[in-house]
N, C-alpha and C positions, 0 to 999 in steps of 0.2 A: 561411530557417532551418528546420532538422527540428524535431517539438515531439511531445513522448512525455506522454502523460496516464502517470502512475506507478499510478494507483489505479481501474483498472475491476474490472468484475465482468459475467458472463454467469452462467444459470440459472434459478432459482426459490426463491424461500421467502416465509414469512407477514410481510409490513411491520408489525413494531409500532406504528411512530411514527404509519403512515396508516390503521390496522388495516384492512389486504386481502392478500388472496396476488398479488406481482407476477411477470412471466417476463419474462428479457429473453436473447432471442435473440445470439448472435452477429452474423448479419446485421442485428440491427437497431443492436446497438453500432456496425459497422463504418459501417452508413449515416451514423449521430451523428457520426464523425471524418472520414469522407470530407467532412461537409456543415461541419464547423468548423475543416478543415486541420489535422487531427490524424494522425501519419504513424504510429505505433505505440503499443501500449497495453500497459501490464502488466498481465496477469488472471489473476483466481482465478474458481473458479465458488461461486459462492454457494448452488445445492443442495446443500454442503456441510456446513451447516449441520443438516442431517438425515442425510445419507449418504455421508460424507467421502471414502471408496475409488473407489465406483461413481462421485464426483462431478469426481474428478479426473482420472479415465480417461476419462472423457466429454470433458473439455477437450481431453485429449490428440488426442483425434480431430478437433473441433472447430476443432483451432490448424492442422490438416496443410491444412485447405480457408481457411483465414483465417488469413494470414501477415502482417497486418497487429496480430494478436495475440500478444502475448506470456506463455505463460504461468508462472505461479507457483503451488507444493502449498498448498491450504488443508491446518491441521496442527491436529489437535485433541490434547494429551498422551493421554495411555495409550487415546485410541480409533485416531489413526492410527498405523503399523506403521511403526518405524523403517526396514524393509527396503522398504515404499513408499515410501518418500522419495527413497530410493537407488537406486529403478528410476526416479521419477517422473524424476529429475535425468540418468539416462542415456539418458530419452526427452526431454532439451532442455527439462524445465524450468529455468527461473534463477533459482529464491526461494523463500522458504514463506511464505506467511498463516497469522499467528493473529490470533482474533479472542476475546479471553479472555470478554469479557462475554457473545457468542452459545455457548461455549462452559462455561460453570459453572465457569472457572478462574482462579485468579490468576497477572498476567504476570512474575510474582517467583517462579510454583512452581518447585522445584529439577528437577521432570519438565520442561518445558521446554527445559532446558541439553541435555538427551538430542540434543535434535534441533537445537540451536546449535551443539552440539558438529560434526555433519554439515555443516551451513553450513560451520565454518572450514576443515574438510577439503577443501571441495569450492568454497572462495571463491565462496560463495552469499551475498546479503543475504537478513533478513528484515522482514518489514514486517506491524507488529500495530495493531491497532484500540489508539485511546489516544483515554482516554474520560472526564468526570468521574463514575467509579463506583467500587465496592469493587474491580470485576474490572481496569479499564484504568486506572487510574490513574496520570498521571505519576510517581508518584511511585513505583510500581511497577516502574519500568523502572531505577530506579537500581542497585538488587543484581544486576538480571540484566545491565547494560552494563558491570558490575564483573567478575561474573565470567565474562562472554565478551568482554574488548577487542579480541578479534580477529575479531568478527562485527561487520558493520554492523548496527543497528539502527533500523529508520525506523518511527518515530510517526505514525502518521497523521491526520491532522484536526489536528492541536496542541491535544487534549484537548476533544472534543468535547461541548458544553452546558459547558464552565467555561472559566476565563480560562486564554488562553493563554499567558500568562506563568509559570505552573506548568510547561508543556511545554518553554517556550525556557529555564526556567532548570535544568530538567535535562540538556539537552543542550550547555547553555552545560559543565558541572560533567564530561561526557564525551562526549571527542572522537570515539566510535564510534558518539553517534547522530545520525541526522537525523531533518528534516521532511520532514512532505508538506502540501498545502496544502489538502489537500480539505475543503470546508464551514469553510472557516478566513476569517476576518474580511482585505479586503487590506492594510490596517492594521496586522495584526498581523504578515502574514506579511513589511512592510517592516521592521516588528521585529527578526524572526528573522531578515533578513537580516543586518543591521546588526551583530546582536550576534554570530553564529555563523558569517558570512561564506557567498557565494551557494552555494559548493560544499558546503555541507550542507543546502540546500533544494529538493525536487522540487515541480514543480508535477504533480500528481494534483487530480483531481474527484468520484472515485467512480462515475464514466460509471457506465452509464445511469440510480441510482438518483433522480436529481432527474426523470424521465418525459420525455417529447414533450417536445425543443427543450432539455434538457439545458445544453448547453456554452452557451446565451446566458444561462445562469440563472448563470452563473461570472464572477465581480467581477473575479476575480484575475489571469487573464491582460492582461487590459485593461489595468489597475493596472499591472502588472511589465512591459509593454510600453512605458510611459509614464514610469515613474520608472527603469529600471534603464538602466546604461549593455550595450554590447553584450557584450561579454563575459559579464555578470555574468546578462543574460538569457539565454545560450546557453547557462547552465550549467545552472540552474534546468529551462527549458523543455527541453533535452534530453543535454548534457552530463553531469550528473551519474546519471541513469536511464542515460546508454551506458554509463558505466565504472562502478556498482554491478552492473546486470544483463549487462554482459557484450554488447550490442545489435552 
């Protein structure tokens, strides 16, 4: 069976939670999924964070030597350039990241839709940090899946530091968004199958940020390898990542 981590990252920036500046290389993510039978990964670069332009073009070169990567535009509103999005996507990228809380914005701004609007045009999914804060909040994502039902929208973590039941009951309430599973309890994420059916659930990690040895620190494939019938696991671990991003 093929299996797509949805939620990596290569780059650089400052770890709040560990307080250090971490880098994580390409080859070294590549090493992480070669060593855990991982065949593709969706990435953003997380120097983005500081230098959104310079940080996506970077990827872009990055992805032509590591084809085992997939990438997606990290998108900050009114810092990245609508017309970047729309070269980013004719250099083969297949998504945009936001990440409202690293970014000072709320994921309900009407700035935003700017660049969903792009997604529908161009049958792009996007995939944003969902978080329990002011900035990512489930509950934030309801006006924006209202008025783009024709973008997919992926959650990622299922609201990460709060219950996840806040996240599945928004997505239960609309059919354009999904999960992902990253740092998500496996518990909860049999939940969210249960209630919103396997084809709205991606398994994602957030490769490399858990450090050295990464993918054994992950509950969840384990779990979904164990409870889920076949089908329902080939959806998750890499059926649903082929047909959002296009693989």
């Amino acid at each position: 069976m093929k299996v797509c981590d949805c939620h990596c990252h290569v780059g650089e920036f400052y770890d709040q939670i560990n307080k250090k500046h971490v880098s994580y290389s390409p080859a070294e993510l590549v090493k992480c999924m070669h060593e855990a039978d991982v065949d593709l990964a969706i990435v953003s670069n997380i120097s983005a964070v500081d230098a959104p332009m310079q940080a996506n073009f970077e990827l872009a070169e990055w992805v032509e030597e590591y084809r085992e990567l997939v990438p997606i535009a990290w998108t900050t509103p009114e810092v990245t350039k609508v017309g970047e999005v729309r070269q980013l996507f004719a250099l083969g990228f297949r998504g945009l990241k936001f990440h409202p809380t690293a970014g000072g914005y709320r994921a309900d701004s009407n700035e935003v839709d700017r660049y969903l609007r792009i997604c529908a045009q161009e049958g792009k999914p996007a995939l944003f940090h969902c978080a329990a804060d002011e900035s990512s909040a489930p509950e934030r994502y309801m006006a924006l899946a209202e008025r783009n039902p024709d973008v997919w929208i992926i959650l990622a973590h299922m609201n990460l530091f709060g219950p996840a039941e806040a996240a599945i009951r928004v997505a239960e309430a609309y059919p354009n968004i999904c999960l992902d599973t990253s740092w998500a309890r496996p518990e909860d994420v049999k939940d969210a199958i249960l209630r919103i059916g396997a084809e709205r659930v991606l398994w994602g990690t957030d490769a490399p940020l858990g450090g050295e040895c990464h993918y054994r620190r992950d509950r969840v494939r384990a779990a979904l390898e164990s409870k889920l019938d076949e089908g329902e696991l080939k959806s998750v671990m890499w059926g649903n990542a082929a047909r959002l991003f296009s693989l």
